[in-house]
KOLLO-437228 format. One line per 10 residues: number of its first residue (from 0); for each residue x, y, z of C-alpha. Coordinates in nm, 3 decimals, always signed. Layout:
! residues N
NUM	X Y Z  ...
! end
This chain:
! residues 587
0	+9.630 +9.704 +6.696  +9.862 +9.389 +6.685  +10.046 +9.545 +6.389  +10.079 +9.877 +6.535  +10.254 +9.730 +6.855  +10.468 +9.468 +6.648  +10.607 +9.715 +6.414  +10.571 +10.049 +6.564  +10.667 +9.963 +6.928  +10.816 +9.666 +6.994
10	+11.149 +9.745 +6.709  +11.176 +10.035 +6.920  +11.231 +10.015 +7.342  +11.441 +9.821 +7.554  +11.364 +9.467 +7.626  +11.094 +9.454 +7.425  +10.996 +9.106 +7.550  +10.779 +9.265 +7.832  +10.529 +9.383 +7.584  +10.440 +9.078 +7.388
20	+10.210 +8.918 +7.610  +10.247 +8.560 +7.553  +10.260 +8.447 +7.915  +10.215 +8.114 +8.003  +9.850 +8.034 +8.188  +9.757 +8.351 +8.007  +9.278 +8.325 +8.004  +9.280 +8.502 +7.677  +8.921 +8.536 +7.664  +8.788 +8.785 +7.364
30	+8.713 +9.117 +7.500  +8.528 +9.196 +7.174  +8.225 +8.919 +7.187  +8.209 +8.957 +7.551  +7.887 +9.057 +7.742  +8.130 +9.309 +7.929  +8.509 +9.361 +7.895  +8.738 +9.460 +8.185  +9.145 +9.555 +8.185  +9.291 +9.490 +8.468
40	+9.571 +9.754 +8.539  +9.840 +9.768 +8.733  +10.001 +10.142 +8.757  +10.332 +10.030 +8.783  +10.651 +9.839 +8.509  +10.523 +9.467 +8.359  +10.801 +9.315 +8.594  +10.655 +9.467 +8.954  +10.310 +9.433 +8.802  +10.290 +9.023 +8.655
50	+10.461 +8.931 +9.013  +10.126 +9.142 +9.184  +9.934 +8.835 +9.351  +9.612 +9.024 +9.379  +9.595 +9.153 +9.059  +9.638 +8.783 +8.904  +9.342 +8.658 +9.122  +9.088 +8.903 +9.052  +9.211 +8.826 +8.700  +9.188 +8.501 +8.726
60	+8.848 +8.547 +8.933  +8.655 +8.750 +8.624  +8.754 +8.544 +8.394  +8.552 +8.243 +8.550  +8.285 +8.476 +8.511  +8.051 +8.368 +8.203  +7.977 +8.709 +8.009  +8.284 +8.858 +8.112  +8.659 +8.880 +7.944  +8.930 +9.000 +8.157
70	+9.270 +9.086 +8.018  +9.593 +9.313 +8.133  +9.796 +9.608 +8.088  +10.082 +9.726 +8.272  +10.245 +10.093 +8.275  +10.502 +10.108 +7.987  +10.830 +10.210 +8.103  +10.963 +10.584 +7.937  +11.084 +10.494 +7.651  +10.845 +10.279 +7.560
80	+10.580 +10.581 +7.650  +10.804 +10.811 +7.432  +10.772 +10.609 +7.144  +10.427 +10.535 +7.175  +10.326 +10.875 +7.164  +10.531 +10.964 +6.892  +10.408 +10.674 +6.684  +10.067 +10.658 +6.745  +10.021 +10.357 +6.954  +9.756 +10.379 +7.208
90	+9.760 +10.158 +7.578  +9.671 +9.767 +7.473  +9.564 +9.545 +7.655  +9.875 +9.255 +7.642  +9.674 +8.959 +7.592  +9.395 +9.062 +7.325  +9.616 +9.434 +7.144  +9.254 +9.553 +7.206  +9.301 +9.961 +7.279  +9.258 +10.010 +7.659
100	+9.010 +10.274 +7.591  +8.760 +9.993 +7.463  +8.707 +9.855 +7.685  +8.371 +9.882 +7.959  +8.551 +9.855 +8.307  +8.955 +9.974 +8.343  +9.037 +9.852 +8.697  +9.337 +9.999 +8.859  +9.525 +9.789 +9.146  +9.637 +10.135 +9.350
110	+9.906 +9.932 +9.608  +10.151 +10.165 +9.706  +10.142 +10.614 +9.704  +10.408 +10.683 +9.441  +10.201 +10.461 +9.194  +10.004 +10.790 +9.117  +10.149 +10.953 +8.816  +10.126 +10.608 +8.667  +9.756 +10.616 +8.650  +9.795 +10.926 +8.508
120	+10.010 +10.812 +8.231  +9.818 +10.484 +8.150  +9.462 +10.720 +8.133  +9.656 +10.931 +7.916  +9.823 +10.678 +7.672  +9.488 +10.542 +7.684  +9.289 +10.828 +7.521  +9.059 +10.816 +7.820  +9.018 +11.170 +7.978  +9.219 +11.219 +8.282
130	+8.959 +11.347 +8.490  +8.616 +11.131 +8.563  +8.398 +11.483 +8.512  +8.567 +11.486 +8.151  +8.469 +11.118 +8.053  +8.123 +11.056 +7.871  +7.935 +10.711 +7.771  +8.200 +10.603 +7.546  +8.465 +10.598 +7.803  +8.563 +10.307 +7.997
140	+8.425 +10.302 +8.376  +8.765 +10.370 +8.561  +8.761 +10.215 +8.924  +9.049 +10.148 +9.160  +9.098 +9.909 +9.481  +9.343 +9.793 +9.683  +9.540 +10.004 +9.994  +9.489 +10.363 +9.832  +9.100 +10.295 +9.769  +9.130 +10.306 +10.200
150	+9.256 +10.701 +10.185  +9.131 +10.770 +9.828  +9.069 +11.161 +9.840  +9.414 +11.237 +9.636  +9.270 +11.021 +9.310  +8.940 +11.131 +9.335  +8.950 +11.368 +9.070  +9.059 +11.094 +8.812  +8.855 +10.757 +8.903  +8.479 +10.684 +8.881
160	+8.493 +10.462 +9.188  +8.659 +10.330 +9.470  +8.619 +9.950 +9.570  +8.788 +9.963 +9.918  +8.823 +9.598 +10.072  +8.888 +9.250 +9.936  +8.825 +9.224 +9.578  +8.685 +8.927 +9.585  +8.401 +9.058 +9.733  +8.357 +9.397 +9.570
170	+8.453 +9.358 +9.218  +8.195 +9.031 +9.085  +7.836 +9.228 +9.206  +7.991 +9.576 +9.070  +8.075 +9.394 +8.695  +7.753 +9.214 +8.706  +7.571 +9.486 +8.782  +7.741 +9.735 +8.494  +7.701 +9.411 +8.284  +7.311 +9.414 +8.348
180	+7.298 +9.814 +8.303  +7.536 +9.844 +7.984  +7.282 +9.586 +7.846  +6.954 +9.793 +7.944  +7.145 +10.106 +7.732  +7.239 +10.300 +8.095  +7.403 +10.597 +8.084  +7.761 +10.630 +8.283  +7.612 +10.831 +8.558  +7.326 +10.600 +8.603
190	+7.538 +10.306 +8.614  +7.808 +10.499 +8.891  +7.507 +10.593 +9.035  +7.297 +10.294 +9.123  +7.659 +10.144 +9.211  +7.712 +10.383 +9.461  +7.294 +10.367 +9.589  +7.302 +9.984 +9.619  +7.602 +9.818 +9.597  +7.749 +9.863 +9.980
200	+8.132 +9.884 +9.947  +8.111 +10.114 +9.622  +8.278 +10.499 +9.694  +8.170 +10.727 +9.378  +8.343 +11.090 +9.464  +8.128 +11.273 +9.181  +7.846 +11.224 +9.423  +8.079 +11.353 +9.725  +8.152 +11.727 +9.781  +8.475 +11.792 +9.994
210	+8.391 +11.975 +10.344  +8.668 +12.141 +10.592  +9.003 +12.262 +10.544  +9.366 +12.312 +10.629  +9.451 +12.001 +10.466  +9.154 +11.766 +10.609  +8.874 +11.831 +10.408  +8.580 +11.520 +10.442  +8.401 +11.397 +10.177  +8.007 +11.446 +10.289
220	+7.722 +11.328 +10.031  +7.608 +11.573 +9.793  +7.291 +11.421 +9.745  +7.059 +11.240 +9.977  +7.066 +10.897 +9.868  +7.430 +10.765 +9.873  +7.599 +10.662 +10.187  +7.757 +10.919 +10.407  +8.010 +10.626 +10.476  +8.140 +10.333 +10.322
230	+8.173 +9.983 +10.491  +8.559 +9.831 +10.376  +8.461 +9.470 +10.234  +8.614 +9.175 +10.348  +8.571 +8.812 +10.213  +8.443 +8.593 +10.560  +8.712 +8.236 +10.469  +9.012 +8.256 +10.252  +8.831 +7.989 +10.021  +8.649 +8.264 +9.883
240	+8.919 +8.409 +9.743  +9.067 +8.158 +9.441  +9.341 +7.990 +9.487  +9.645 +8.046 +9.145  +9.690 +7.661 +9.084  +9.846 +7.833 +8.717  +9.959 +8.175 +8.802  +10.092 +8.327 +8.515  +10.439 +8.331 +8.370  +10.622 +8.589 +8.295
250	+10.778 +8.618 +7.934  +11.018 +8.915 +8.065  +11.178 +8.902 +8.420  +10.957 +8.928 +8.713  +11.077 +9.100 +9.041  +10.915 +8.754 +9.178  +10.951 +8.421 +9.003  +10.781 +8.189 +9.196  +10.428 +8.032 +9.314  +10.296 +8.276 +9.561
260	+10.040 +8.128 +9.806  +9.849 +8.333 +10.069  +9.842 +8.104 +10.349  +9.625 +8.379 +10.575  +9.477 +8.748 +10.558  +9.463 +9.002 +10.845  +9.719 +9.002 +11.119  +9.650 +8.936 +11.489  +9.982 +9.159 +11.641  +9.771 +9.506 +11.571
270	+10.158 +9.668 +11.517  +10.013 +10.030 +11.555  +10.184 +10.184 +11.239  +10.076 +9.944 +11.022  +9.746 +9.972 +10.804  +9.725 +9.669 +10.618  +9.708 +9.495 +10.963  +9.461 +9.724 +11.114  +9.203 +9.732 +10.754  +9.251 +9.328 +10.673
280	+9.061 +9.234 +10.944  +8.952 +8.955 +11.036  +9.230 +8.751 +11.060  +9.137 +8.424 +10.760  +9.386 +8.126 +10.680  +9.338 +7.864 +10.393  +9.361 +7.478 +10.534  +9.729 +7.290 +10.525  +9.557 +7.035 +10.215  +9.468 +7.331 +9.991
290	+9.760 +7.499 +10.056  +9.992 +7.202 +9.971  +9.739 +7.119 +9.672  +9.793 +7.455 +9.583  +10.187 +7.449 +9.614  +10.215 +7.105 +9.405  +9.981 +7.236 +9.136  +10.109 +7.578 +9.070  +10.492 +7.442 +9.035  +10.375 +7.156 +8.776
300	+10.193 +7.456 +8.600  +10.485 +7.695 +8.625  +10.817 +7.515 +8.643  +10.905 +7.774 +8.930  +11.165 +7.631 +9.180  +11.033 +7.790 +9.454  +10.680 +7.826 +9.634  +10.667 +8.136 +9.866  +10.385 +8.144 +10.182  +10.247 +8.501 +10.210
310	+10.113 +8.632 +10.520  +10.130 +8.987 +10.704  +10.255 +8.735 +10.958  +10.349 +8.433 +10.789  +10.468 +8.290 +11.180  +10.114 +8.353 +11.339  +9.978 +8.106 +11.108  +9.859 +7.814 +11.364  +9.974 +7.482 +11.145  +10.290 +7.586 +11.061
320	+10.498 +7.330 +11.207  +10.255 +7.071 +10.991  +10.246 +7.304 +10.676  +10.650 +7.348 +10.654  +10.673 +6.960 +10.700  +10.400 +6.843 +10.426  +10.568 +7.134 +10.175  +10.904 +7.016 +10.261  +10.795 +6.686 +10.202  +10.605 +6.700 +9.877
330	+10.866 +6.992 +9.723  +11.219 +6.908 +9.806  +11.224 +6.562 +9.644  +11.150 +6.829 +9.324  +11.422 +7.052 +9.465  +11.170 +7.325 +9.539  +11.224 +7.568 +9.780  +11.013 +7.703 +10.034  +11.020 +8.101 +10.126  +10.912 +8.234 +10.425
340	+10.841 +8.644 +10.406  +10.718 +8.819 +10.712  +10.836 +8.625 +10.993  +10.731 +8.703 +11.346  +11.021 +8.612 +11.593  +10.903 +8.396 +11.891  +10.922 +8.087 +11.987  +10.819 +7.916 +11.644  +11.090 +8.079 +11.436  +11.315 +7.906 +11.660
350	+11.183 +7.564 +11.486  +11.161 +7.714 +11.168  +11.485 +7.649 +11.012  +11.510 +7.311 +11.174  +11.172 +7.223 +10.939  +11.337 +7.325 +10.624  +11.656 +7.203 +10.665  +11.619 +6.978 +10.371  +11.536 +7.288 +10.167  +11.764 +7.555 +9.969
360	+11.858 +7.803 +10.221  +11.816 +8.187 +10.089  +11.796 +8.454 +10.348  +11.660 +8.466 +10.663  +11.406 +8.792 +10.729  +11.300 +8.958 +11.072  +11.147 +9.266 +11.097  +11.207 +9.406 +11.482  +11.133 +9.763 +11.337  +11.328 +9.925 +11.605
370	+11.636 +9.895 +11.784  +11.503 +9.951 +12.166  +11.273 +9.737 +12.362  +11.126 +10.109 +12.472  +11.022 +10.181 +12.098  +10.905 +9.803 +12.024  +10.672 +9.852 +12.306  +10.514 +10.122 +12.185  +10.470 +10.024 +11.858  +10.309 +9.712 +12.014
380	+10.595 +9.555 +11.813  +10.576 +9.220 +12.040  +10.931 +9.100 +12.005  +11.215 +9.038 +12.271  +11.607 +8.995 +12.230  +11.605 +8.670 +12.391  +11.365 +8.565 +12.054  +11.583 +8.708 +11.828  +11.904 +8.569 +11.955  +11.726 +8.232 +11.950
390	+11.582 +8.243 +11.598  +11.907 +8.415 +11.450  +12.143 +8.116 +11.617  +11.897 +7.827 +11.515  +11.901 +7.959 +11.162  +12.290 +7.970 +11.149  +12.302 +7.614 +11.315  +12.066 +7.504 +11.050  +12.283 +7.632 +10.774  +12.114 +7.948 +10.699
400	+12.374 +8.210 +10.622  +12.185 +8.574 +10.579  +12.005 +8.749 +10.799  +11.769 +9.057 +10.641  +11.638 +9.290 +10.946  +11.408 +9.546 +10.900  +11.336 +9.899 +11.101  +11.186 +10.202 +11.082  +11.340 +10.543 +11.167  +11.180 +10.854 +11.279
410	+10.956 +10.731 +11.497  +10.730 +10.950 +11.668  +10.913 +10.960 +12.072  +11.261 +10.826 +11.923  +11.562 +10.966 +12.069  +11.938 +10.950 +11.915  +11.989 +10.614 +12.167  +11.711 +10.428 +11.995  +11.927 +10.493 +11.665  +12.247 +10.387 +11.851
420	+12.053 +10.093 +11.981  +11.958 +9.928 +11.618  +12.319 +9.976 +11.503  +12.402 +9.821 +11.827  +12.129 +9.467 +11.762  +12.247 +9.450 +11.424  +12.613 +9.401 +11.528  +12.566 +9.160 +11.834  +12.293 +8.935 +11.580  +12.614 +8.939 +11.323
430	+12.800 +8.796 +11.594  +12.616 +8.591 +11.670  +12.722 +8.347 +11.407  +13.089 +8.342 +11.491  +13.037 +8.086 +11.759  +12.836 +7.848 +11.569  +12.978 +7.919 +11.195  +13.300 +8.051 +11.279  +13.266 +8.403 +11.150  +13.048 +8.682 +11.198
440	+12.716 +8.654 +11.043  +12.614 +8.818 +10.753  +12.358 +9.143 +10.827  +12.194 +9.316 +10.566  +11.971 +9.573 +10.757  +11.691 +9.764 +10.552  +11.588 +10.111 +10.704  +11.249 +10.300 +10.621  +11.136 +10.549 +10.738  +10.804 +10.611 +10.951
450	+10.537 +10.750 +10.754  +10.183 +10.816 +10.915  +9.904 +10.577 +10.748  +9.469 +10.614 +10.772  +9.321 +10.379 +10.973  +9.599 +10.290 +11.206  +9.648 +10.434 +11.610  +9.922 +10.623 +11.494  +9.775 +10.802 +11.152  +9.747 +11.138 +11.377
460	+10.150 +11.141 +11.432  +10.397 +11.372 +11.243  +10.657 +11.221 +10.989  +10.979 +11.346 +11.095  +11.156 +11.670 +10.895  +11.387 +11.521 +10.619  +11.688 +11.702 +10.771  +11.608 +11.464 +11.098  +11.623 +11.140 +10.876  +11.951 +11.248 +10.685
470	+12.117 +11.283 +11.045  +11.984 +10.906 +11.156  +12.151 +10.824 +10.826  +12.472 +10.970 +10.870  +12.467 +10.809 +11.184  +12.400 +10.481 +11.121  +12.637 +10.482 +10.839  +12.911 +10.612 +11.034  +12.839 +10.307 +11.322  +12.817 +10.015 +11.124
480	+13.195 +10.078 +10.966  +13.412 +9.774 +10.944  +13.127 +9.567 +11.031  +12.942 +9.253 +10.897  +12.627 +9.503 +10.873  +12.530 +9.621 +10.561  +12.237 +9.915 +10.602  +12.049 +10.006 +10.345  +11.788 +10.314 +10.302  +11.465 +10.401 +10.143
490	+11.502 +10.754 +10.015  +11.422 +11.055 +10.237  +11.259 +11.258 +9.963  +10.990 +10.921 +9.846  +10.870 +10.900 +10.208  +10.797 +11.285 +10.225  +10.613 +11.224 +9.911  +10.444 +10.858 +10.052  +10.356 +11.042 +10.375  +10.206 +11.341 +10.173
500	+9.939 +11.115 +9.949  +9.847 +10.889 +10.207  +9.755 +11.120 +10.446  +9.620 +11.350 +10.176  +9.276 +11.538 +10.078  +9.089 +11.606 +9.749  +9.350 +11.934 +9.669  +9.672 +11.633 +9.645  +9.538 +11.567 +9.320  +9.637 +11.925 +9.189
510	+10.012 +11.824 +9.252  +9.951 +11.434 +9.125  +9.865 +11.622 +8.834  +10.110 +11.903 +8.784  +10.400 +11.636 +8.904  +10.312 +11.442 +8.578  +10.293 +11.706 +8.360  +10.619 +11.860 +8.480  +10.758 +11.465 +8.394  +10.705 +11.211 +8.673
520	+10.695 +10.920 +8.582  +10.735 +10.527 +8.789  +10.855 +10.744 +9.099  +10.932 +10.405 +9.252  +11.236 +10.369 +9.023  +11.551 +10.511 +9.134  +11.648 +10.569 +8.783  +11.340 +10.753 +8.724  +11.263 +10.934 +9.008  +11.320 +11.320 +8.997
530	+11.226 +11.534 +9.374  +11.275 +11.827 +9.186  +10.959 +11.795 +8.968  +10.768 +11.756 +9.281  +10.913 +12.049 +9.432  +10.798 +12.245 +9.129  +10.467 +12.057 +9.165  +10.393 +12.174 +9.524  +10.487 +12.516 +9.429  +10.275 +12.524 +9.181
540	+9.989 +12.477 +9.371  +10.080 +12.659 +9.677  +10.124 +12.384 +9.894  +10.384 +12.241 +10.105  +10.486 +11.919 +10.188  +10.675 +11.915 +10.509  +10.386 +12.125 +10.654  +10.121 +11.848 +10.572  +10.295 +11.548 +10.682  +10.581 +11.650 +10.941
550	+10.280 +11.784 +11.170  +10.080 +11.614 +11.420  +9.696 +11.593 +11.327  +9.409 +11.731 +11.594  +9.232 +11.351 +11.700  +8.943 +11.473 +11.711  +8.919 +11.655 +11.377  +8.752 +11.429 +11.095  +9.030 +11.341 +10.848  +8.996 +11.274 +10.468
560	+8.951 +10.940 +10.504  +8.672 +10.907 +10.715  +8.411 +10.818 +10.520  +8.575 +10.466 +10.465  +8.467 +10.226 +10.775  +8.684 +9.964 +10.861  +8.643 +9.709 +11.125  +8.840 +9.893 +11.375  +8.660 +10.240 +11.443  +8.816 +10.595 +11.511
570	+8.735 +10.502 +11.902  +8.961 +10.205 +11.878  +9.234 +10.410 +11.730  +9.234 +10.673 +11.940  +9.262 +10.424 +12.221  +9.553 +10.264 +12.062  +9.734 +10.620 +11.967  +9.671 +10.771 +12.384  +9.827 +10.408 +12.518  +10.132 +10.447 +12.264
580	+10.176 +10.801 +12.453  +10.186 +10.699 +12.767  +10.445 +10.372 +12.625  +10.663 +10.695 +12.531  +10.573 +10.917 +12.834  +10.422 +11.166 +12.617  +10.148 +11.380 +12.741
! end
């Protein structure tokens, strides 16, 4: 296989260096005298995919396993598919050139909607049959985690299993028990089947039989003795989950270049559009020593130049004050800087620039989400003017000169003064800075727009109708001329899409399906994404998109994705969604 991706592939795409998998800190374990071999794959380009945290520490995770060989494989980009096709080079994995398809276990890290045709394309390039009802004992077992193994109805027809929850906990007892069945000479069905009979956070949709309508049908057990729900799994400390002291290092360009550290998992705001902080629960935080261990470690195994803390809420986590000062401490004598993503603005972000003063200054980022105190409050967004004035001026008297906001438009209850009123924040924040720096501060504001997520108080709520999001567009554009405020937009036409899969049932998997045959491919790309094919997709199968997400769902219907439990129950939500109402003064 190494020749055939040498000389067949690698003479023929665009940076080719992406494909020769010679990372540093690579495990390169054999896959071929292994007890069990498992590719870990991540549906999207090698440069989102090496940068993908949780795929390199399940990774690194199965390969501490004794018995078991873990290596990658990432999505080849279109040309690189083209040629493979043509030339007869089936998906490798980038460590070992072993053919995907040989592999016992293909693991899929499913972490975003328009990853979808991407699995398709890797099963295909594989040789492994696109649908799980088409595969037989000499196929690989084909499982997915991560956020779309919460709402997992629209790839049902393609994977074996779902692992929803931390993979920490899931993935070990489901290899070691295919590991002790693949030895005994099981079948594939026996093995998917005693996964889904004992193993508690195991979702096999062969044994599932979709129930309902209109665009909500329920998976309910089509046999007696599998779960009629399944419990999301979650780790109990963040020790449990390893810690990268030698993350790889990417031989190509990463979207991320750096040692990535989660400091904590779960959030405690309970923002009511967001799932990861609603399924991640309990809130779990690593100690300031193994964090700073970490941090030391992974840039003397790297030679990265700066150590990034990730957190749903990296402000919320309790030592922070103590954890900026021992990083700053131990990493700018090495002139290492220190990233802080997801910042919370309060009363600690105030102090926050002051304790990395000593450190390179990139960009500041808030996320207020929207413009109006009104719409913050009913997201149960938790953040006040006065905060952001204060955090915005301390970072400008600290020397920071960027500011990133981010908001979300098309809110469920948002009127045209809400849009006025985040045009309106950005500019006074800009000025902000003239007082202390002598010039309006830089604003680069990043708009998304809502879309309607499982397991959240607000996964009942319409998306708003395209045309409504290219007005708010138009307008903001047209408000923030001959400003310091720079707005930028996700596309309309990706979060109809987004908003269709997420909130999607078994029949979603048609138009996955017909999408990719018609020629979608890494619909995250703006160079390679193409509506139109989507269009012809939904067509196709007699569906229509605006009519399944830009509609408000019954709450007390069952909805695809309620046979995966998480820690906050359908009581809790519907709580949360009825007090968000009243926030609005909606009946």
């Amino acid at each position: 296989m190494d020749n055939l991706v040498s000389e067949r592939l690698l003479p023929a795409v665009t940076k080719p260096a992406q494909y020769v998998g010679l990372e540093a800190n690579a495990r390169r374990k054999d896959p071929r005298s292994a007890e069990l071999s498992v590719a870990m794959a991540f549906p999207d380009a090698y440069a989102i995919g090496i940068s993908h945290l949780g795929s390199q520490v399940l990774y690194a995770l199965l390969n501490s396993l004794d018995g078991v060989a873990c290596d990658r494989t990432y999505c080849p980009h279109p040309d690189a598919e083209r040629v493979m096709r043509e030339r007869g080079v089936p998906l490798f994995a980038w460590e070992s050139r072993c053919a995907v398809r040989d592999f016992d276990v293909l693991g899929f890290s499913l972490a975003y909607e328009l990853c979808a045709t991407n699995v398709l394309t890797m099963l295909d390039l594989a040789g492994v049959p696109l649908h799980a009802a088409d595969r037989g004992d000499g196929d690989p077992l084909v499982v997915g985690g991560d956020a779309l193994a919460d709402s997992p109805e629209p790839l049902a027809d393609f994977l074996d299993a779902f692992l929803p929850g931390d993979g920490e906990r899931t993935l070990p007892p489901f290899v070691e028990l295919v590991r002790q069945m693949k030895r005994d000479g099981a079948s594939r069905e026996d093995v998917l089947l005693a996964a889904a009979k004992t193993l508690p956070h195991v979702y096999a949709p062969r044994f599932y039989e979709p129930t309902g309508g209109d665009g909500l049908a329920v998976p309910r057990p089509a046999r007696d003795d599998v779960p009629n729900v399944i419990d999301r799994a979650h780790i109990d400390t963040l020790s449990e989950s390893p810690v990268l002291t030698a993350p790889l290092v990417p031989v190509a360009e990463g979207v991320h270049e750096r040692v990535v550290i989660e400091i904590m998992r779960g959030c405690p705001n309970g923002c009511r559009f967001c799932q990861a902080g609603h399924t991640r629960l309990p809130v779990r935080m690593r100690s300031v020593e193994e964090i700073v261990a970490a941090a030391i470690a992974g840039v003397e195994a790297t030679g990265f130049d700066e150590v990034s803390l990730l957190s749903l809420s990296s402000s919320d986590y309790p030592k922070l004050d103590e954890l900026i000062e021992r990083l700053s401490a131990e990493l700018t004598p090495r002139r290492v800087s220190i990233s802080l993503p997801s910042l919370r603005v309060g009363t600690q972000l105030k102090h926050l620039p002051k304790l990395t003063s000593e450190v390179r200054k990139g960009g500041l980022t808030i996320a207020p989400e929207a413009g109006s105190e009104r719409l913050r409050r009913a997201l149960r967004k938790n953040i006040t003017e006065d905060d952001m004035f204060a955090g915005v001026r301390a970072a400008y008297e600290a020397g920071w000169r960027k500011v990133k906001l981010y908001f979300m438009a098309g809110l469920p209850g948002e009127t045209n003064a809400d849009i006025e009123a985040i045009a309106d924040l950005c500019r006074r924040l800009s000025a902000a800075g003239k007082d202390i720096v002598g010039q309006p501060g830089a604003i680069n504001a990043s708009v998304s727009w809502f879309v309607p997520k499982p397991h959240t108080p607000m996964q009942w709520c319409a998306a708003a109708e395209p045309e409504r999001l290219l007005e708010i567009r138009r307008r903001l554009r047209d408000l923030s001329r001959r400003s310091a405020v720079n707005f930028r937009f996700h596309w309309v036409e990706r979060s109809l899409l987004e908003a269709v899969i997420a909130r999607g049932d078994r029949r979603i998997g048609e138009v996955i399906e017909a999408a990719w045959r018609a020629g979608a491919r890494m619909d995250a790309w703006n160079e390679h994404f193409d509506y139109a094919r989507w269009q012809a997709a939904f067509e196709q199968t007699g569906l229509d998109p605006e009519s399944l997400s830009c509609r408000e769902l019954p709450l007390d219907t069952p909805l695809p994705w309620s046979h995966i439990r998480c820690r906050r129950g359908v009581e809790q939500l519907r709580t949360e969604h009825e007090q968000m109402r009243d926030a609005l003064g909606q009946p």
